[in-house]
C-alpha positions as CSV (number, residue, x, y, z in Angstrom):
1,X,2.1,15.9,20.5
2,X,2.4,12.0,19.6
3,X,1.7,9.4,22.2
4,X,1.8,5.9,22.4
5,X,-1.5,5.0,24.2
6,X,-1.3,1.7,24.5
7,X,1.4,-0.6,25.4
8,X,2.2,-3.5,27.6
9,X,4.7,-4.4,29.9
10,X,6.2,-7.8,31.0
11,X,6.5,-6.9,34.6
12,X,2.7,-6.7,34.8
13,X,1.0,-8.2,31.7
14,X,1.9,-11.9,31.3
15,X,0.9,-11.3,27.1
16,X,3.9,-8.9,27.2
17,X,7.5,-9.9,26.6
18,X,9.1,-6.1,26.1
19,X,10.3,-5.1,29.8
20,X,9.0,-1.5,30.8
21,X,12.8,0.1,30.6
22,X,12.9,-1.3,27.1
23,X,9.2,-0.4,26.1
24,X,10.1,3.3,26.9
25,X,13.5,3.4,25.0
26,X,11.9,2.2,21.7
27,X,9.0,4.3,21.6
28,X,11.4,7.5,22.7
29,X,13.0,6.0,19.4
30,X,9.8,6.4,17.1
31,X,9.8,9.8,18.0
32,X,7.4,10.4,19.9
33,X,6.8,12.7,23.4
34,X,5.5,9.9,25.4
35,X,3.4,6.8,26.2
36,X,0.6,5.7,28.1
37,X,1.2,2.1,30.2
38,X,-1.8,0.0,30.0
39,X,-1.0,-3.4,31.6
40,X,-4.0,-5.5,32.0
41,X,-5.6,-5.2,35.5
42,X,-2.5,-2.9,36.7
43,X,-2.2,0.7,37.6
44,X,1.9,2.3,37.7
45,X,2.3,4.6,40.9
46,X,4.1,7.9,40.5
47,X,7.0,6.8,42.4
48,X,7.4,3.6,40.4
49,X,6.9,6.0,36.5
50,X,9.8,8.3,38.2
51,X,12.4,5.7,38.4
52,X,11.6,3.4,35.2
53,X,11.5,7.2,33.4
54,X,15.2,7.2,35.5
55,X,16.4,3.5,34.6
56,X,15.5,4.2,30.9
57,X,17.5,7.4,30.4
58,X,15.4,9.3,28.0
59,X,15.5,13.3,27.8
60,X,14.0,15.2,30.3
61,X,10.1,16.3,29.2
62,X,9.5,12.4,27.5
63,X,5.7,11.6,29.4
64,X,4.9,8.5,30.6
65,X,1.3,7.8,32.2
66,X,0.1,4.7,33.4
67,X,-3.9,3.9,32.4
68,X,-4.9,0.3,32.0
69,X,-6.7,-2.2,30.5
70,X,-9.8,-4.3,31.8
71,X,-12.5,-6.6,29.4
72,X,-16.3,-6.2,30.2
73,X,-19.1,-7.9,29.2
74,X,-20.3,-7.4,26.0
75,X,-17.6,-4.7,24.1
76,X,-14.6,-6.9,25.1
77,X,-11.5,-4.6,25.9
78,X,-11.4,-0.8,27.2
79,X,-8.8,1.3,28.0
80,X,-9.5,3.1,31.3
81,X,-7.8,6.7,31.9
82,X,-7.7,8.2,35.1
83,X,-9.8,5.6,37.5
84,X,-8.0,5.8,40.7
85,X,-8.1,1.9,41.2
86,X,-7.6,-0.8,39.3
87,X,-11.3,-2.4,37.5
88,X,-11.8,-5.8,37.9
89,X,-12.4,-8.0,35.0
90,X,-15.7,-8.8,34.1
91,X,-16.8,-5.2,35.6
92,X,-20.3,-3.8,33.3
93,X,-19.4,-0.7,31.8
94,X,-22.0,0.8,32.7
95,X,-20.8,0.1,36.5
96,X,-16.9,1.6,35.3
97,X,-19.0,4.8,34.2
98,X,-21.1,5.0,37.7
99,X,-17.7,4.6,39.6
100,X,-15.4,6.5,37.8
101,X,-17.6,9.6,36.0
102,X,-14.6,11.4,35.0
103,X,-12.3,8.8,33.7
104,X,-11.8,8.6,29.7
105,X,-13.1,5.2,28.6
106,X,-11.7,3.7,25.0
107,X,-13.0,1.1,23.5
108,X,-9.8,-1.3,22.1
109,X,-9.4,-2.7,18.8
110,X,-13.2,-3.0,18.3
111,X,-12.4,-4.8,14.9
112,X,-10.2,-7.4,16.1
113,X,-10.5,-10.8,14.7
114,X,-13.0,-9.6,12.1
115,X,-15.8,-7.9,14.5
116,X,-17.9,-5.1,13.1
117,X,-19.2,-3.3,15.5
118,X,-22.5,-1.8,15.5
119,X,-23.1,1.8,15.1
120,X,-25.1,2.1,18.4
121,X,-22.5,0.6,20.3
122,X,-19.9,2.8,18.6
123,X,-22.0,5.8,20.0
124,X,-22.3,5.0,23.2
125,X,-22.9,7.6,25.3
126,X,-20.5,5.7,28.0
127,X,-17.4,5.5,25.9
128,X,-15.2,8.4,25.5
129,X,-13.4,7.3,22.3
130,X,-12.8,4.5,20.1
131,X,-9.5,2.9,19.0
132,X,-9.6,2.9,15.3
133,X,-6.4,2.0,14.3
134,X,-4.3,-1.0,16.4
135,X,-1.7,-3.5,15.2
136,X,-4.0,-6.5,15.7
137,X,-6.6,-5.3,13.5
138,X,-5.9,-6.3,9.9
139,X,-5.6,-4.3,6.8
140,X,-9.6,-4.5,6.3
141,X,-10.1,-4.1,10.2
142,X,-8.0,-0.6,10.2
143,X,-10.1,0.1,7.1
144,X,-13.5,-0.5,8.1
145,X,-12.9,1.4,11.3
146,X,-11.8,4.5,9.2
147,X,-14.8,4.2,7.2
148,X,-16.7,4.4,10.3
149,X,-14.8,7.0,11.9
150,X,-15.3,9.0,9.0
151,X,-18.9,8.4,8.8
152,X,-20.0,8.6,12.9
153,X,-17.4,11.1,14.0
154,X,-16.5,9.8,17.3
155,X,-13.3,11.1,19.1
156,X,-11.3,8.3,18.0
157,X,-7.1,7.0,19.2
158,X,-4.9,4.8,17.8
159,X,-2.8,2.4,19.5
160,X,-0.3,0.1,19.1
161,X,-1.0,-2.7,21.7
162,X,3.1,-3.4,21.7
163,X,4.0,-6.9,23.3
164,X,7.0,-6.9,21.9
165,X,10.1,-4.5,21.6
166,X,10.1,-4.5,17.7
167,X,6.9,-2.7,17.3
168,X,6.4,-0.2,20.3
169,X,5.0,3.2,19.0
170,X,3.6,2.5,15.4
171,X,0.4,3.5,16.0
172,X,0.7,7.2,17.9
173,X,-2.0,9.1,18.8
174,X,-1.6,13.3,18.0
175,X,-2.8,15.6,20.5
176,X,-3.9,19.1,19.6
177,X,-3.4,20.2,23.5
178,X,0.0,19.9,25.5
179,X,-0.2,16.9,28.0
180,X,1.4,17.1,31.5
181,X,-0.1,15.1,33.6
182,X,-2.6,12.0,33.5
183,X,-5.1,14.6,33.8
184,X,-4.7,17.0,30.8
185,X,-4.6,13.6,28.9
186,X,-8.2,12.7,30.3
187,X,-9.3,16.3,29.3
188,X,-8.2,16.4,26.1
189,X,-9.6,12.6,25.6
190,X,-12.9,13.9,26.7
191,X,-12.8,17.4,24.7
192,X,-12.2,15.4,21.7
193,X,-8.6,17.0,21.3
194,X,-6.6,14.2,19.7
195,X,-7.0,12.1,16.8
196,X,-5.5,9.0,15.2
197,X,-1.6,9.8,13.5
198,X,-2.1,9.4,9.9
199,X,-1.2,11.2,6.6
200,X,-4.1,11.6,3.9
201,X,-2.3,12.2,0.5
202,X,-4.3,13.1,-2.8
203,X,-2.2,11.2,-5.2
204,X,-4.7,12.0,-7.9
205,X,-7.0,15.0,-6.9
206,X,-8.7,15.2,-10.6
207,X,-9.7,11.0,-10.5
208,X,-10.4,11.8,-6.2
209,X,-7.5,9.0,-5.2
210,X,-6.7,9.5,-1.7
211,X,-3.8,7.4,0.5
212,X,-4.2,7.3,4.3
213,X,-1.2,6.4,5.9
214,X,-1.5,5.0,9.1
215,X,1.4,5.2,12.0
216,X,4.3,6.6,13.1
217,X,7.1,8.0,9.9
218,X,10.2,6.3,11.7
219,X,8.3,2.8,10.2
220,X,7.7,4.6,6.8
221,X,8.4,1.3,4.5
222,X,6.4,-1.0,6.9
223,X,3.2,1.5,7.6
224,X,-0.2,0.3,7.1
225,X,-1.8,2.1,4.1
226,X,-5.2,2.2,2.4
227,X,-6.4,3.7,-1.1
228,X,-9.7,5.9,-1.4
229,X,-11.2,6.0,-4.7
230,X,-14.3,7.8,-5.1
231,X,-14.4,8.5,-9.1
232,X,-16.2,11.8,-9.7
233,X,-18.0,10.5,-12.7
234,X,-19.6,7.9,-14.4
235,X,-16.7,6.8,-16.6
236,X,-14.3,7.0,-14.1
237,X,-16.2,4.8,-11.8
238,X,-16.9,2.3,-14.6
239,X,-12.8,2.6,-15.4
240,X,-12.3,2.1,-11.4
241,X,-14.6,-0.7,-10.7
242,X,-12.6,-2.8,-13.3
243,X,-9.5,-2.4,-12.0
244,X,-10.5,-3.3,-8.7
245,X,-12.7,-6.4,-10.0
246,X,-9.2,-7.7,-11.8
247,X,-7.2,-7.0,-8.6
248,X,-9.7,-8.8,-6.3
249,X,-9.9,-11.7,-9.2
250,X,-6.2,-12.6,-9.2
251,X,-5.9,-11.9,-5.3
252,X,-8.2,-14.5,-5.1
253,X,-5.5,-16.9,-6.8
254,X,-3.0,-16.6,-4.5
255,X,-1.7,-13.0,-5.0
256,X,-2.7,-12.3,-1.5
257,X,0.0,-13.3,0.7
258,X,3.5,-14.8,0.6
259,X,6.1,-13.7,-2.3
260,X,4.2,-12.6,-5.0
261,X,1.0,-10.1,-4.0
262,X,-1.6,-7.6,-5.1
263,X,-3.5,-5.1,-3.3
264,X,-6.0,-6.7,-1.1
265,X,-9.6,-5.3,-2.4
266,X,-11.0,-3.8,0.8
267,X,-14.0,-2.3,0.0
268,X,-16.8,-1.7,-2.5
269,X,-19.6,0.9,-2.4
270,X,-21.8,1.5,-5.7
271,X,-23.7,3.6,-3.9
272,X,-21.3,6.1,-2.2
273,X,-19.0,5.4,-5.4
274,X,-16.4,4.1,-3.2
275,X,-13.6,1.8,-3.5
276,X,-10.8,1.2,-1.0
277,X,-7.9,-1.4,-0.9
278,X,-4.8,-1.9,0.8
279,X,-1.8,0.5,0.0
280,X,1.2,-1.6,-0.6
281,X,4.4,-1.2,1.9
282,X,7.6,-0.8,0.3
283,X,9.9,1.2,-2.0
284,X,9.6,1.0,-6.0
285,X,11.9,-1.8,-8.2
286,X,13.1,1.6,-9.9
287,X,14.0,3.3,-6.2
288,X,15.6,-0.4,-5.0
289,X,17.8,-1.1,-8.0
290,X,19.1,2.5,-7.9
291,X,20.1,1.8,-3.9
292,X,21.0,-1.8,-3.8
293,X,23.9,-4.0,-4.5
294,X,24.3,-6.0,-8.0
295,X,23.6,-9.4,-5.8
296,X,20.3,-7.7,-4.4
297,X,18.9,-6.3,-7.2
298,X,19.5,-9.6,-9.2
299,X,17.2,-10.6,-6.4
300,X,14.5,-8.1,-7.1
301,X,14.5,-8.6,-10.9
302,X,13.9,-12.3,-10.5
303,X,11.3,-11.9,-8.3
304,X,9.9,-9.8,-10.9
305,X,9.7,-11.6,-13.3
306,X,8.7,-14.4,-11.5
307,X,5.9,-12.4,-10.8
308,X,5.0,-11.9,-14.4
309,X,5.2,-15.5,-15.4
310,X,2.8,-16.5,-12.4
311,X,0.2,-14.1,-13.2
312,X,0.1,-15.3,-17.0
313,X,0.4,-19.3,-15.8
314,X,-3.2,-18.5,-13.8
315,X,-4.4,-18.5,-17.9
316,X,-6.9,-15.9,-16.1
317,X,-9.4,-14.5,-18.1
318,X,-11.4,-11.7,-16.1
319,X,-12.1,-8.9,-19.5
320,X,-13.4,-10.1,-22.7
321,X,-11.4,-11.2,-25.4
322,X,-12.2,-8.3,-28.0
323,X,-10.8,-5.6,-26.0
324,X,-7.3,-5.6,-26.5
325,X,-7.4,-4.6,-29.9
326,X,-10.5,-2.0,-29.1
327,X,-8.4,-0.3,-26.7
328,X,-5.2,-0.7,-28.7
329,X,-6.8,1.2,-31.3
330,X,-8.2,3.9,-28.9
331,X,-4.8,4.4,-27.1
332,X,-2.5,4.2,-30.3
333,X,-4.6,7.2,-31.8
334,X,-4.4,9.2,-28.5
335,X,-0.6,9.0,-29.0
336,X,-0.7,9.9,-32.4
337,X,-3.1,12.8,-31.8
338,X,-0.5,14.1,-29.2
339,X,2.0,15.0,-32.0
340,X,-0.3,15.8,-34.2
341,X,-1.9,18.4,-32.4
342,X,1.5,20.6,-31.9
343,X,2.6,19.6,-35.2
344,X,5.2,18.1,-34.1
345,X,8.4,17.3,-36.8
346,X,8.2,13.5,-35.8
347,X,4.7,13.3,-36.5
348,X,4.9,11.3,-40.0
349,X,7.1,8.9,-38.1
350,X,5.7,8.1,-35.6
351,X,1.8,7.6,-37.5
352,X,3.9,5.0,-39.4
353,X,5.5,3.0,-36.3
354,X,1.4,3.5,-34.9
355,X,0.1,1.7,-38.2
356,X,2.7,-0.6,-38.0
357,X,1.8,-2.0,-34.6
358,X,-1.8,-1.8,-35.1
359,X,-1.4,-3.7,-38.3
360,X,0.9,-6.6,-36.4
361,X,-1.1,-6.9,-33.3
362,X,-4.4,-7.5,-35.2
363,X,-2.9,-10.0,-37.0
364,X,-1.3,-11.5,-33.9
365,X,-4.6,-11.4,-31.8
366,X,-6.3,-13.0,-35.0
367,X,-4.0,-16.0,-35.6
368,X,-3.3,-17.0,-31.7
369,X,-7.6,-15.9,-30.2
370,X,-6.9,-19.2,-28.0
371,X,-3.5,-17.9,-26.2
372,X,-4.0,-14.5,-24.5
373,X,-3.4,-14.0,-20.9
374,X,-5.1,-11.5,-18.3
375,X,-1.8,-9.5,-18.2
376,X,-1.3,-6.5,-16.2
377,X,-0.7,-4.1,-18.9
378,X,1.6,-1.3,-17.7
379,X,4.1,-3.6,-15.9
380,X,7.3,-1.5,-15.3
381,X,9.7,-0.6,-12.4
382,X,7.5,2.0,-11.2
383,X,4.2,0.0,-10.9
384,X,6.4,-2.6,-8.9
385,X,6.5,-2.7,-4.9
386,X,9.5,-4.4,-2.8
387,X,8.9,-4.9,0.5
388,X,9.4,-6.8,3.8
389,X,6.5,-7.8,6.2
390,X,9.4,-7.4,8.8
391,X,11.6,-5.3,8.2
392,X,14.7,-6.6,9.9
393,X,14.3,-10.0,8.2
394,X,15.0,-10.1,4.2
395,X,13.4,-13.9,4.4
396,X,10.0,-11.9,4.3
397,X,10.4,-10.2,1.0
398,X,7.8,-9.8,-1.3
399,X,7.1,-8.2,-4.5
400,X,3.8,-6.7,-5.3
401,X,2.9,-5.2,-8.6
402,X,0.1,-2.1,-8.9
403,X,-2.2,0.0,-10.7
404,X,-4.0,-2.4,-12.9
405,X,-6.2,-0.1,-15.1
406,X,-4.7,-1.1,-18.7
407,X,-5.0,-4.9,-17.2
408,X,-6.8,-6.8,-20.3
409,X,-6.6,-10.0,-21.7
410,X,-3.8,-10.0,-23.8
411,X,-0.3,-11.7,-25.7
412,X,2.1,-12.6,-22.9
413,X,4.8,-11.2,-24.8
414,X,3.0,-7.6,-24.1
415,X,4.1,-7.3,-20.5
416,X,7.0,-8.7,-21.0
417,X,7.9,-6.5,-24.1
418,X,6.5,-3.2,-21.9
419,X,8.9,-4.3,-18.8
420,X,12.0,-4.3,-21.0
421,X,11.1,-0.8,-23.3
422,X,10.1,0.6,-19.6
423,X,13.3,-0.3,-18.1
424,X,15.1,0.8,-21.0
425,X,14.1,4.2,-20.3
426,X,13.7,4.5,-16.8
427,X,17.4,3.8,-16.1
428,X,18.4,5.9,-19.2
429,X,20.2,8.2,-16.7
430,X,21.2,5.4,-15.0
431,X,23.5,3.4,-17.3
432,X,25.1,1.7,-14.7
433,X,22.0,-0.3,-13.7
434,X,21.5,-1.2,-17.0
435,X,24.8,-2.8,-17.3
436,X,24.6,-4.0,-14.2
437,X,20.7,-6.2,-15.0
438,X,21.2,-7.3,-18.7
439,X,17.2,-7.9,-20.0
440,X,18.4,-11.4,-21.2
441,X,18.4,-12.2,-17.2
442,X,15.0,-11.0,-17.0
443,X,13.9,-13.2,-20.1
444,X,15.8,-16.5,-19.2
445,X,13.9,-16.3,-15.7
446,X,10.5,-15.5,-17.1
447,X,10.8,-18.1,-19.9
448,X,12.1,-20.7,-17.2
449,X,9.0,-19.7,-15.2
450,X,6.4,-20.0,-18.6
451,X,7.6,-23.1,-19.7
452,X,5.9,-24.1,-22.7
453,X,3.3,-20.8,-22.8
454,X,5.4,-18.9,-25.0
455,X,7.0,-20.8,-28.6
456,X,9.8,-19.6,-31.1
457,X,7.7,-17.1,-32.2
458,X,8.0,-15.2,-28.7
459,X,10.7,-13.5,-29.3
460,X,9.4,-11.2,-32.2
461,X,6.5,-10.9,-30.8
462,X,8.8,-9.5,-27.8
463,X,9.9,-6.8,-30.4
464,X,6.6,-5.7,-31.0
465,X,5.8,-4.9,-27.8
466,X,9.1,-3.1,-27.2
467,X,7.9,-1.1,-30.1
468,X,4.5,-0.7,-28.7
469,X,5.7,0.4,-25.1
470,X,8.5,3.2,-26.8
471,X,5.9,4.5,-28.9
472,X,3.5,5.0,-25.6
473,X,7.0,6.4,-23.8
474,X,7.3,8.9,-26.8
475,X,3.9,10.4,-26.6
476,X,4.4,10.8,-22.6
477,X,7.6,12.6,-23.3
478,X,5.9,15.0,-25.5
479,X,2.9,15.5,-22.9
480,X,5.6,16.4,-20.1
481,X,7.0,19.2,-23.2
482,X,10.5,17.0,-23.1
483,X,9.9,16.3,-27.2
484,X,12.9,18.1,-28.4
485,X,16.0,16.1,-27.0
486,X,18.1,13.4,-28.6
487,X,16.1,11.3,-26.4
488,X,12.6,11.2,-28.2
489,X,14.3,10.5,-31.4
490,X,16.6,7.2,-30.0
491,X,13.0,6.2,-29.2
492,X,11.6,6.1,-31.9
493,X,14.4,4.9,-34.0
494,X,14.9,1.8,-31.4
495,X,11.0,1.2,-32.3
496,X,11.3,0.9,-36.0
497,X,14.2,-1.3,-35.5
498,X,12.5,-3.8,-32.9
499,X,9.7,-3.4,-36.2
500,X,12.4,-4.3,-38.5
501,X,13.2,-7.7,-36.7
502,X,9.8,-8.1,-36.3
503,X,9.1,-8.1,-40.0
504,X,12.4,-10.4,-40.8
């Protein structure tokens, strides 16, 4: 059972703006069973909850309680369920406890406005719960309080704290017991039956990469999420550490906010082997451009490669300058190896594209040591994130790109060379999108962007990378068993043609 536990209404909280008729109808919307009033310094009669639950015409069996909100010295905000008057502000808690035994007492949005709480007061022996999750906590607020939840196991809620009509019910709480009646919801708060509504999803169980997502699924493009790393070994860690350093690095450089964005770095723990950061709301470039209309998607596409060109404009250098062409070398012969090892027929060729492109990025690497870029390294439709910070207003786009493991200093031409062989293939049962987003779009934007970072020599250094990126697409074909088709071979013969340009 998922219920809104706390909410405000206009007719009683002067913060509020969302009148009670309307506060019921959206978060009967969200889906859930029911919600819990908690104006400030206000308790709802029955008779009063019998006709707003009338006025607002929901389904018969939709709950709604009435609890409320008070501040005390010290913690700030509780939630009080089940006093039978209203507590006054400024009321100890220890005084709420003495007068009200049986009441359910919730601390609210300990984290607000960066507060960290301490782990006695947390534990208090007076609260019943705490609210972990809570729209006016940010991204590192909901985080840290997960962390701690995790860590203390208190009986913890989530709630929203709506104001406002456009975000009632996005923070449900789930109850493992039915609740009736204002007192089965005091029992089960005090039995510890009910937890915040989240879904944990192991997107990589073998590398231990877990994604909480927090709130309610009718706000599924717009829910708070948060990444868990804890690497199970040394490399790993070492592997996972970097990634997050580079992310933090050009977060710090404006990536945080506004059109263009990373993943906030949350969290680092060396000694737990723990690193969290913010999960990225949105749909993929690959999903949007499939969906969207040509003047949308144009949209998108610019925005990405705007994206690109600001990222190598920082002139960021966070790895060192000698491994690109270390790891080059390491992941080239991992390819190879792949076709090797079944003896596969296309072997031969593609151990000549391999020596080809190892051969033409040394010498690139070696005559231009002064012009590589921290690039992302494995920038493609998939690793690309379009969203809205409110959904019902497209001025609030903003692409964000992820995964930045391969990130290294590099040739801009790289990621833009990787984009272009990525979409080629991604779309290839799309052909329609293709046609639809010509790649010379893409490259006058991201040139326009560059300005004078890139020279007439860019664009054959373009056709290396293209070759570079199919041969990496080839040898993931052959891992997933799909080396056999027409396919595999129309990438390898568009790699030894970008080659051929390449060479003149």
């Amino acid at each position: 059972m998922l219920l809104e536990m706390h909410c405000h209404t206009s007719e009683h909280s002067s913060c509020s703006t969302v009148p009670a008729v309307e506060l019921v109808r959206q978060v009967h919307a969200q889906g859930l069973q029911g919600l819990v009033i908690t104006d400030h310094h206000f308790l709802w009669n029955d008779a009063d909850l019998a006709e707003l639950l009338r006025q607002a015409g929901v389904p018969g069996g939709f709950l709604v309680l009435s609890g409320q909100e008070t501040n005390v010295p010290r913690y700030g905000d509780l939630l009080i369920y089940g006093a039978s008057e209203v507590v006054p502000r400024g009321t100890p808690l220890e005084e709420i406890r003495r007068r009200f035994p049986d009441c359910a007492i919730v601390w609210a949005h300990p984290y607000r406005d960066g507060r960290v709480p301490t782990e006695e007061m947390l534990r208090s022996p007076l609260l019943t719960g705490i609210e972990i999750f809570n729209s006016n906590h940010t991204v590192h607020g909901n985080s840290r309080s997960f962390q701690d939840w995790r860590r203390f196991g208190y009986t913890a809620t989530a709630g929203t704290d709506t104001h406002a009509a456009g975000y009632a019910g996005i923070y449900p709480t789930r109850f493992d017991v039915p609740v009736a009646t204002l007192a089965d919801l005091v029992h089960a708060l005090r039995s510890g039956s009910c937890r915040p509504y989240l879904q944990a999803i192991a997107h990589r169980e073998a590398h231990k990469v877990i994604q909480v997502k927090i709130g309610s699924e009718r706000s599924a493009e717009s829910r708070d999420s948060i990444i868990i790393r804890t690497p199970a070994d040394q490399a790993s860690w070492t592997k996972a550490q970097r990634a997050y350093h580079i992310m933090l690095s050009i977060g710090e450089r404006g990536f945080e906010t506004g059109s263009f964005r990373v993943p906030q770095a949350i969290a680092k723990d060396a000694v737990q082997k723990t690193l969290i950061e913010q999960g990225v709301a949105g749909r993929s470039l690959f999903e949007m451009l499939v969906g969207c209309g040509a003047e949308e998607g144009r949209r998108y596409l610019e925005l990405a490669a705007r994206w690109l060109a600001r990222l190598h404009t920082l002139h960021l250098k966070v790895t060192g300058a000698e491994e690109f062409l270390h790891e080059e070398e390491r992941r080239l012969a991992g390819e190879v190896r792949r076709f090797e090892e079944i003896e596969h027929p296309y072997r031969n060729k593609v151990a000549e594209i391999a020596a080809a492109v190892r051969g033409a990025e040394k010498e690139l690497v070696q005559h231009y040591p002064g012009e590589l870029v921290q690039g992302h390294g494995d920038y493609q439709p998939q690793n690309i994130i379009i969203g809205r910070d409110d959904p019902e207003d497209p001025a609030t786009c903003y692409l964000a790109a992820i995964d930045f493991e391969r990130s290294q200093l590099m040739p801009p031409a790289f990621d833009v060379g990787w984009f272009l062989a990525q979409f080629r293939s991604q779309f290839n049962e799309h052909p329609e999108v293709r046609l639809r987003y010509p790649e010379a779009e893409f490259l006058a934007t991201y040139r326009r962007e560059v300005g004078d970072l890139v020279d007439e020599e860019f664009p054959a250094q373009l056709e290396l990378f293209r070759a570079r990126a199919n041969l990496s697409i080839a040898a993931y074909l052959v891992k997933l068993k799909l080396g056999e088709g027409g396919v595999l071979w129309r990438i390898l013969v568009e790699s030894e043609r970008s080659l051929l340009v390449l060479n003149g």
